[in-house]
N, C-alpha and C positions, 0 to 999 in steps of 0.2 A: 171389320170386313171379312178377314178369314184367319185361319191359325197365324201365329205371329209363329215367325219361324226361330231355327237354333241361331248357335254362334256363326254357323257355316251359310247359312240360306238367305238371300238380299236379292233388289233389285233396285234402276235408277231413272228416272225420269225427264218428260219431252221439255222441248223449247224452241225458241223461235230467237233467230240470230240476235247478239247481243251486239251492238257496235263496241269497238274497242278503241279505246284510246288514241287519238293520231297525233301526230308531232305539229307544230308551229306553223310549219309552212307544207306548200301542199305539198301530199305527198302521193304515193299509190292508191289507185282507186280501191273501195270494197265495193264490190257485186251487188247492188238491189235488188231488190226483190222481183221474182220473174212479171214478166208482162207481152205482150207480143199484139203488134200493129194490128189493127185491122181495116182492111178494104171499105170505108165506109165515104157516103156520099158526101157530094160535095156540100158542104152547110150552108143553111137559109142563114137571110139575113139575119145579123145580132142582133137582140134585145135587150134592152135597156133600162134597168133597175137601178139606175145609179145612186146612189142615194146624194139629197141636198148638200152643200158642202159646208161641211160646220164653224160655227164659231173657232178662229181663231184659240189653241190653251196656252195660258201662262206658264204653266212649267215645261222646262226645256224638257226633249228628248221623249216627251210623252206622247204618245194617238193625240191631234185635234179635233177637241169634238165630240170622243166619244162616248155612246152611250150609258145610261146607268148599269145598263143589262151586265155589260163589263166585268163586274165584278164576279159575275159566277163564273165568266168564261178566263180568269187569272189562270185556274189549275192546267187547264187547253193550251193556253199557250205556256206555261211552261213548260207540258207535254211535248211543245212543238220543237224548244229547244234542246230536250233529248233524245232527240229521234224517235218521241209519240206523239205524233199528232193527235187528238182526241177530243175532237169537239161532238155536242149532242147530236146523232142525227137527226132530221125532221125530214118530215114530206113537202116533197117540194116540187109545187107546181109548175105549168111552164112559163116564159116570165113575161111582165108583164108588159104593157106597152110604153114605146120608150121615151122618156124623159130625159131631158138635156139638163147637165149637171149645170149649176151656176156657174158664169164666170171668177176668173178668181186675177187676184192681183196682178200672183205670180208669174214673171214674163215665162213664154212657150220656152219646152226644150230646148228648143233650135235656137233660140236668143240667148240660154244661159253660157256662159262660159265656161269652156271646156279645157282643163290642159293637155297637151296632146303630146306625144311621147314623141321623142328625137328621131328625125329618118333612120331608117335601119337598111342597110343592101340584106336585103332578102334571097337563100338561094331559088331556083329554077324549079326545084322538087315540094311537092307541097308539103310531105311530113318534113321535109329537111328545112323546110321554112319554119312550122311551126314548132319544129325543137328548137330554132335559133332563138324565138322569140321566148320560147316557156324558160331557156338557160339563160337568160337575159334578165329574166324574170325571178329566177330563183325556183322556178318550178318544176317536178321531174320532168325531164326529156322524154319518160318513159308515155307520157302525155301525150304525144305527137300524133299517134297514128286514132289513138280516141278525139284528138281534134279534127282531122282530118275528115273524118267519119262523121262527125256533128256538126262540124260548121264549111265542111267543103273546102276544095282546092284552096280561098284563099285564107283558110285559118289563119295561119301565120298575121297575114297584114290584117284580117279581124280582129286578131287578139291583141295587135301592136296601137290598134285604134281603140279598143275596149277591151282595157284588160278583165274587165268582169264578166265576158263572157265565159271566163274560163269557169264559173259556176257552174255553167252546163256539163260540161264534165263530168262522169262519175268518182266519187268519193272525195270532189273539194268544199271546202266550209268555206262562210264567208270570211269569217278573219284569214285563212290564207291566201281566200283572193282578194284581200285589201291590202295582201303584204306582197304580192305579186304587183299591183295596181304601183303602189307606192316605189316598188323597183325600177315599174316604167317610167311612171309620169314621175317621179319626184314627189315631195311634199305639198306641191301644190294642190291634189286630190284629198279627197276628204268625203264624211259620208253622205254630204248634200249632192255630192256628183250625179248630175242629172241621169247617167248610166247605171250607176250602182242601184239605184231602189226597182228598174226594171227585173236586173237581173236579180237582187234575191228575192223578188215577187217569186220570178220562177222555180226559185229554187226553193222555196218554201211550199211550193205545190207541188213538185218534184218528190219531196223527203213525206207530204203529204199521201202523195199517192203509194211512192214505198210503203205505209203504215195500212193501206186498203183501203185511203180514200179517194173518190173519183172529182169530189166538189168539199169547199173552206165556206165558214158563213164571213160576209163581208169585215165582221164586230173581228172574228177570231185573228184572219189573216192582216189587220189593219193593227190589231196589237202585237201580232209575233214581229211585224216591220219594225214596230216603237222598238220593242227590244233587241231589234239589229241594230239599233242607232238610224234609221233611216230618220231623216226629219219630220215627215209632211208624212204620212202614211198614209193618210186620205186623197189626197194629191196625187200620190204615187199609183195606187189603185184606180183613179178615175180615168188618170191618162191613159195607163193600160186596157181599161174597157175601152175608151175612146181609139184609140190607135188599135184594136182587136188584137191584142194579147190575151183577153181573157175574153169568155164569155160570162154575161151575167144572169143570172135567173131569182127569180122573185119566189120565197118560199112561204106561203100561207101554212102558219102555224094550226094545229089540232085542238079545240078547243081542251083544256083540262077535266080533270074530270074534277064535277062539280062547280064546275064556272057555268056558266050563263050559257046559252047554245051559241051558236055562229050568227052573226047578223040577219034581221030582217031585209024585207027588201026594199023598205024605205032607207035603209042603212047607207051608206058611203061605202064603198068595196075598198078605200084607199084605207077605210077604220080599219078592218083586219088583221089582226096580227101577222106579221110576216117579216122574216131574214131574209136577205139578201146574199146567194149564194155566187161564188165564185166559181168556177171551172178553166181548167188546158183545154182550148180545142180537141185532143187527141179523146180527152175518155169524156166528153162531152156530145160529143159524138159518137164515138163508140157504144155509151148509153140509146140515144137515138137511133143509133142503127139497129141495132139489137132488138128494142123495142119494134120499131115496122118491118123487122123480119119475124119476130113472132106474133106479131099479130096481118101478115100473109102467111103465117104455117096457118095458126088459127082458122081464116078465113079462108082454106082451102076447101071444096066440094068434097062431102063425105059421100056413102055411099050413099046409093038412094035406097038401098032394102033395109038399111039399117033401121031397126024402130025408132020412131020419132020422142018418145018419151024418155025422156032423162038426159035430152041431148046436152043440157047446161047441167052442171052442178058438179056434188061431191060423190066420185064412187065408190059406195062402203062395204065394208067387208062380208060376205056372208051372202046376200041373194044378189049383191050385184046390183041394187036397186040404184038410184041417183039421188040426190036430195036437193029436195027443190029450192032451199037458200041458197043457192049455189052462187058463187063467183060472178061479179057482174061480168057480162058478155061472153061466159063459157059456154062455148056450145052453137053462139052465134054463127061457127060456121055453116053457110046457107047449104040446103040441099038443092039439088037440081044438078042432071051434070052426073057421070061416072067418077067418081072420086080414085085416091091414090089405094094403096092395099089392099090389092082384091077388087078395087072398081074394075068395070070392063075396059077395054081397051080405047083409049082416047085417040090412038091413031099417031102419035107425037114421038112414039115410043117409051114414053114417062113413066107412064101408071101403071098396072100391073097387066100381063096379059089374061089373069084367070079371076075370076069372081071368089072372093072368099064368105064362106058361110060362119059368119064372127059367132053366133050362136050357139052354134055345134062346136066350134073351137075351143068357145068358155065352158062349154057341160063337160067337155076331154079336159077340162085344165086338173092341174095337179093340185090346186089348193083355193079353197075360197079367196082368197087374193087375187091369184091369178086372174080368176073368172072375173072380177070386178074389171080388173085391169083392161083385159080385153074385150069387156063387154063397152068400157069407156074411150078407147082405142077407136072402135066400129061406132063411133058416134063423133069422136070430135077428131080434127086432124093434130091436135096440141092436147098432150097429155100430160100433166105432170105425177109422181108418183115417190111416196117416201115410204123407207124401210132403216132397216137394219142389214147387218150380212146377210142373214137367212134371206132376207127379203129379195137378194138379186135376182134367185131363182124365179120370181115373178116374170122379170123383163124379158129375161131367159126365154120363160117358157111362151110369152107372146111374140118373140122372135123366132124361133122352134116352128108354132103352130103357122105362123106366115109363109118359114120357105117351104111347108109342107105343103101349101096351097097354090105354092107356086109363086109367091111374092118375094121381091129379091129385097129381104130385110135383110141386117145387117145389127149389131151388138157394140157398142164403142166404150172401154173401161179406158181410165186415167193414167192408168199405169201399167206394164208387159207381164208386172205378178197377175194385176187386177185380169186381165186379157187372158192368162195360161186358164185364171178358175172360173171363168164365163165361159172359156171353149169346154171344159169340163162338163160345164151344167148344159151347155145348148146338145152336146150329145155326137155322135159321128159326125155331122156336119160344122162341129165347132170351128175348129181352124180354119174355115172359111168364114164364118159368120160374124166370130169375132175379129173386135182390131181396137185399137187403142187410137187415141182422139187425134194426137201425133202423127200416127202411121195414115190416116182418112185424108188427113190435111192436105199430106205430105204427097199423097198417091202409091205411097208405097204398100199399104193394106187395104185390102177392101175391093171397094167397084169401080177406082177410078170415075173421070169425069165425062158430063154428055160433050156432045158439042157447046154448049153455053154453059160449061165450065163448073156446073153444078154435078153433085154426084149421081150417079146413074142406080139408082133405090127409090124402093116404094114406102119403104117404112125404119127408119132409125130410131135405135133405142140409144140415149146415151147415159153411161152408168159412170156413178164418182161427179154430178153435176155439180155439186159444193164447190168443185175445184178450179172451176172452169171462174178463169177473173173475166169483167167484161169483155174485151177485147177478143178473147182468146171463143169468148161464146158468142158476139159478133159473125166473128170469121166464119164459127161453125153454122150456126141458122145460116149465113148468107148462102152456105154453100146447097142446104136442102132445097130441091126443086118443087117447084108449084103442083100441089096435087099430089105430093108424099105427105106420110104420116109420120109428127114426131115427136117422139115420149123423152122427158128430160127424168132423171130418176137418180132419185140419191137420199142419206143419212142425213137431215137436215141438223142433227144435233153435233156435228161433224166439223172441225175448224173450216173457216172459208178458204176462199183462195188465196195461194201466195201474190199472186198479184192483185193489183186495185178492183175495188167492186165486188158487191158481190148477188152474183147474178140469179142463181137459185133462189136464196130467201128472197131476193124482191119480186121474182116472178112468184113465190107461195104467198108473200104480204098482200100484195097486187089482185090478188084472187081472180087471175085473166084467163083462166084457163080451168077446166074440171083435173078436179086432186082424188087421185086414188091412195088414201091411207093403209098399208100396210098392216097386217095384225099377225102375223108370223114371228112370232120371237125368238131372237136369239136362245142356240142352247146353253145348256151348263153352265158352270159358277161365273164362270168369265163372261157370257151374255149375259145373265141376273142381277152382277154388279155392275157391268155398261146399262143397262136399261135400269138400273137406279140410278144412276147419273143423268142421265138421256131427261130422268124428271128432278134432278136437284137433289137427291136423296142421295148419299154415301153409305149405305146401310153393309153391316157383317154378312159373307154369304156361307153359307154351308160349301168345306170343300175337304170332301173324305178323301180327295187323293192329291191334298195338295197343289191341286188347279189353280190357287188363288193364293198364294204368300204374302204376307208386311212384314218387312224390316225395319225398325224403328233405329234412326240412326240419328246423333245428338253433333255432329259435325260436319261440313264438306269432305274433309279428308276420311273422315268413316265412312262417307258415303259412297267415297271414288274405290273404296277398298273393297266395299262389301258387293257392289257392281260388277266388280273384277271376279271376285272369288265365286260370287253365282253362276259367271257366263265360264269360265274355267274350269268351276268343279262342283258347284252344288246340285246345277239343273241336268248338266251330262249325269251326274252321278245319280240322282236321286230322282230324276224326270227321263231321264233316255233321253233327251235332247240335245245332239252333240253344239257345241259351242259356234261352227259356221250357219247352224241354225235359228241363232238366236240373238237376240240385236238391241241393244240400249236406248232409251230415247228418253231424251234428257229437255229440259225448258230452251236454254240459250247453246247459241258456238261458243260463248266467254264466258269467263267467270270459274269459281274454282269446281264447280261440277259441269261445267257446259260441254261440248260434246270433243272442245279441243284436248281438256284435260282428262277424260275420259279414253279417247282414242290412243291419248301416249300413254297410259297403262294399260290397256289394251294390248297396243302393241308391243309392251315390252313385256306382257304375261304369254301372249297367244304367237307371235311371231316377232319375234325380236331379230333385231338386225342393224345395221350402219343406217339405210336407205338410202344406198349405191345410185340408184336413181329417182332422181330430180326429190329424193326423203321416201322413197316407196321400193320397200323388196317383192322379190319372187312369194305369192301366197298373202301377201297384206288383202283384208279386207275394205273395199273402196264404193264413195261414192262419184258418180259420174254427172256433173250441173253441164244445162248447158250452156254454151257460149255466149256472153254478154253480145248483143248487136252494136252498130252504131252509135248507138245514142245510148249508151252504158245500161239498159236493162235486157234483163233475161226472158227471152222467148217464156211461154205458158208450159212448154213442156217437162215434165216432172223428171227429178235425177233420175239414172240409170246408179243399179247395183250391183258389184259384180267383186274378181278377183285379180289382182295382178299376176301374169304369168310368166312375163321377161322384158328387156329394155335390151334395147340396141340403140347404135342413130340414129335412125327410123324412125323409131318413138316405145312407146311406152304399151305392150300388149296386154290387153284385158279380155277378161273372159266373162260377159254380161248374161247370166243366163244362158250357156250354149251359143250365143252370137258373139265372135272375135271381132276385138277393134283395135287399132291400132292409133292412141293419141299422139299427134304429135310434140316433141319437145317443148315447142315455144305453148303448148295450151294446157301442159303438166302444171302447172305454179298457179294457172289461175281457173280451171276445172274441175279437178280432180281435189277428193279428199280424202281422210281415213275413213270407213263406213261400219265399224264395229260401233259407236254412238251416233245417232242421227239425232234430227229435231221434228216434232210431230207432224211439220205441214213438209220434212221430208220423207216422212216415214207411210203419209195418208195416200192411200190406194193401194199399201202393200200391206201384207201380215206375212209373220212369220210363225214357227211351231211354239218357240216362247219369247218371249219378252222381257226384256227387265227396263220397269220403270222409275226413274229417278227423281223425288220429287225434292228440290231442292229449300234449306231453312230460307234462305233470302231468294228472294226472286227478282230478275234484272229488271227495268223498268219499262224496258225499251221490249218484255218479254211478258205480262201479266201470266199469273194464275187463272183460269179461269176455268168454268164448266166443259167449255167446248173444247179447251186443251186435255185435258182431264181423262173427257170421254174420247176422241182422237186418239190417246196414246193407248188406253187400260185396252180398247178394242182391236188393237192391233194383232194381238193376240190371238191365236189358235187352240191352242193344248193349254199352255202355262203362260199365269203371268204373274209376275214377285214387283211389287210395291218398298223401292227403295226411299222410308218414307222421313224424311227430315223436316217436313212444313208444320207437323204438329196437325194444331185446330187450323191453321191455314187453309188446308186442303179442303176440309168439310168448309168452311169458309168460302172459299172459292164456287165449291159444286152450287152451294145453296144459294148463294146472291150473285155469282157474276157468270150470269150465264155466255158474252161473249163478251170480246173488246169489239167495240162499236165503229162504225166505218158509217159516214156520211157520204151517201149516193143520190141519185136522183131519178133510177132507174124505175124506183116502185110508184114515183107520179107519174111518170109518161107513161108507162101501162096503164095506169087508171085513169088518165085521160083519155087514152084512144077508147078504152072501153064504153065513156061516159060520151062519146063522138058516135060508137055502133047506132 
């Protein structure tokens, strides 16, 4: 890759939270992975995929029933009981018409016998109820006010009636809520309890959805139950479709390549290959919603002077042309009608008040890119658009060219780094134009909302779209007004989102929309070796001034050493990069190079101290998550990076960028972290001047190696970036066969339905 550096020169590498060890019974929650509600309608009736109910199996504690397929799917579910979910993704249709499961033996719920836990005088308070119950139980107190939040004022007497709700919970496993269960009820409960197979249904698509999935195939989540000890796994799963705990969808496999085509029409549609997909209402929906809000962006009124030619397809780089395979139903939006960006005035106060000349805009653009961009912009109201860093300047500049015409566009990056170097590029008008996706939501940046609650813009660019989990890109389409124009734009080679879904690549698989392909590349050594990754290649780059380092490291602990001595003293010294400049990004939080053990040498080389408050002094470098909600996951919005500057009672002041904040005590312990090492899906949206990447010999499980991690962290990078390199052949391993860890959604078939509906 590049000079291997001396004894003095290292870097260490990204990751994605490792879980850590937990004790016996339950204990304090850890944080999942972010995700954030969205406003989504209210659901059509469920459909019904159930599958027949099978043969009765002889061996205890095993799936009844199940399929031969089974056996490839063993490694998936044992993924599932490490905290990686990992089954194949497929496409998957919407489902199909519903079939009523067989009857079965076994008497209803309601008939089974239940033991039910001893009266309890419950206090008057509802967390003070539900700590009576959780100490009763053996479970932390600390518990209370996240039940409260999840199951409402009567936690307490819910949890005293079903201790396995406490699954719902963040950070409990089911062996500690069967040792909670067993505190209540006695030894009379067991794992046939008609309560229990509900509740780790859900909790198995819970821990699912943590790992970036939005939907389980029925085969996958009916074997991870066998290995809860649930009995009846099929059983258990029917009732819950049946009783609408889950929704079910019908997935018509692709045929392979080199198999036979897809059925004649004499054929049986029931021949078909097809899984049986599982979903939570919450991203089941959210999928749905998403989907019929980008296809009403789509299906907005363009202009009418725009040329009618190339209104579908792909726009490529260089004359700007369209290509005519393009994306089924791109471009479908009808003409007729003054459209958004530059259309004439519709009167509603919506649309733009001044006509823009999109022609003359792209012959001013600053780069063949650009022009395509905005030549596909003035054609379709849905644009999608992929790059590199250089490539931002693209959106930029079609955002630039709109509010010169008088249209009140607008710039949305992921993160307040990503937001400083967009107001950069958009030019005097930046700090207006730009805003982070966070600050639009929220009303605090940007145009605020019309009367009907939508944003008051003609044209949104949103940059960093990889990051965007369903839900959070939900919220965002719902909020773009009918008759605006909107470009989604991002690094598709880039880790997905930290939350569930992921909504960019299904909208590029989907092909629902015209793709503006970027051809702008990254500069110098550190873009030449990202855009060899970007295609599988690890290749050596030319780097005469030391732009590019490897440190070949044969241990963790040489690894956390040689980490340290780079950001301390090799890159200040020998890069000008002083060390608040420059930021570790390592695989996992655990493990002996993960970002915990990395931060406490850190902070015992760059700012040492007691940590007088709550383990954090004056001048620590910090990152800022945020606040787990109700239902124990994390909002969509990306950490804040900043510095501690003093602690009082008050709380704990930081200094985020130029913006003071002041944490309070009680959200110090579970917010706040050290941010001299991050992890790459904390790290994605920001760059800094250098980098040091850690790539570690063993990698967690719960964390893969992969392309997309790879590329994610090496790009973060600005100036310099040193390659702390401990994976060996790993690494090239990685870039060249695994280009992501895989995440089953169902987003990229509902787009291609509606399309197939145009």
């Amino acid at each position: 890759m590049a000079d291997r550096a001396g004894a003095d020169e290292r870097p260490p590498a990204d990751g994605e939270s490792a879980a850590t060890p937990e004790p016996a019974g339950p204990t304090r929650p850890a944080p999942p992975a972010s995700a954030e509600a969205a406003d989504t309608p209210a659901p059509a009736p469920r459909p019904s995929a159930v599958p027949e109910k099978p043969e009765p199996s002889a061996a205890a504690g095993k799936p009844a029933g199940l399929p031969p397929e089974l056996a490839r799917l063993a490694e998936a579910v044992r993924a599932i009981e490490r905290n990686e979910v990992a089954p194949a993704p497929r496409s998957v249709p919407r489902p199909a018409p519903a079939s009523a499961p067989e009857p079965t033996a076994a008497p209803p719920a309601a008939d089974r016998p239940r033991p039910v836990a001893a009266p309890m005088a419950l206090p008057d308070k509802p967390v003070e109820a539900a700590r009576v119950v959780l100490a009763r139980g053996g479970a932390p107190e600390a518990l209370a006010e996240a039940a409260v939040g999840t199951l409402g004022e009567r936690a307490g007497e819910l949890l005293g009636g079903d201790p396995w709700l406490i699954l719902g919970l963040p950070g409990v496993r089911p062996d500690q809520a069967d040792g909670f269960a067993r505190a209540l009820l006695g030894d009379a409960c067991g794992p046939g309890d008609p309560r229990r197979g509900p509740a780790v249904t859900g909790w198995l698509l819970a821990r699912a959805a943590d790992a970036g999935h939005t939907a389980l195939e029925w085969s996958v989540l009916s074997a991870a139950l066998a290995k809860q000890t649930v009995p009846d796994p099929e059983e258990t799963l029917r009732s819950a479709v049946e009783d609408g705990r889950l929704m079910v969808f019908r997935d018509e496999r692709a045929p392979e390549a080199g198999s036979r085509p897809s059925r004649t029409d004499d054929e049986d549609e029931d021949e078909a290959p097809a899984d049986i997909l599982l979903a939570l209402d919450r991203y089941a929906l959210a999928e749905e919603s998403l989907a019929d809000g980008l296809a009403r962006v789509l299906n907005s009124p363009v202009d009418p002077s725009a040329p009618e030619e190339g209104a579908a397809g792909t726009a490529q780089d260089g004359a700007g042309a369209q290509d005519g395979a393009a994306s089924e139903g791109a471009g479908a939006s009808g003409a007729g009608g003054a459209g958004a960006g530059g259309a004439a005035d519709t009167g509603d106060g919506r649309a733009g008040t001044r006509r823009m000349d999109w022609e003359a805009a792209a012959a001013a653009a600053p780069s063949p890119s650009a022009a395509a961009l905005i030549r596909a912009v003035a054609d379709s109201a849905l644009v999608a658009h992929t790059g590199g860093e250089a490539a931002r300047a693209e959106p930029a500049a079609l955002v630039a060219a709109a509010r010169a015409a008088g249209l009140r566009a607008y710039a949305a990056a992921h993160t307040e780094d990503g937001r400083r170097r967009l107001a950069r590029a958009l030019g005097p008008d930046g700090d207006g134009a730009a805003v982070t996706v966070d600050g639009l939501l929220s009303g605090t940046q940007g145009p605020g909302r019309d009367g009907d609650g939508t944003l008051a813009l003609d044209l949104l660019a949103v940059l960093d779209a990889p990051q965007l989990d369903v839900e959070r890109a939900a919220t965002l389409v719902e909020t773009v007004p009918d008759g605006a124009r909107l470009v989604l734009s991002g690094d598709p080679a880039v880790l997905w989102s930290a939350g569930p879904g992921r909504a960019f690549a299904d909208l590029l698989a989907a092909k629902a929309c015209p793709l503006v392909v970027s051809r702008t590349p990254d500069p110098g050594p550190v873009g030449e070796l990202v855009s060899g990754i970007g295609i599988g290649e690890l290749a050596p780059v030319e780097a005469p001034d030391k732009e590019v380092v490897i440190v070949p490291v044969r241990d963790p602990r040489e690894a956390v050493h040689r980490a340290v001595q780079l950001m301390a003293d090799s890159i200040p010294r020998a890069i000008g990069v002083p060390a608040e400049q420059t930021v570790a990004v390592t695989l996992a939080h655990g493990g002996p190079v993960g970002t915990r053990a990395l931060n406490a040498a850190l902070k015992e080389r760059l700012n040492p101290g007691p940590g007088r408050f709550g383990g954090f002094d004056p001048g620590d470098r910090v990152v800022l998550n945020a606040e787990p909600d109700a239902s124990g996951t994390v909002p969509g919005t990306p950490p804040a990076f900043g510095t501690v500057v003093s602690g009082d009672p008050a709380g704990l002041r930081l200094d985020c960028g130029g913006t003071q904040l002041v944490l309070a005590p009680e959200r110090v312990t579970g917010s706040l972290r050290h941010g001299w090492a991050v992890t790459a899906h904390q790290a994605a949206g920001t760059r800094w001047p250098a980098v040091v990447v850690v790539v570690p010999g063993e990698t967690p499980a719960a964390a893969p190696l992969t392309r997309s991690w790879a590329y994610t962290a090496f790009s973060r990078a600005e100036r310099h970036l040193s390659v702390v390199q401990g994976a060996e052949q790993e690494l090239h391993r990685a870039v060249s066969e695994r280009p992501a860890k895989d995440r089953t959604t169902r987003l990229r078939t509902v787009l291609r339905e509606q399309a197939a509906q145009v």
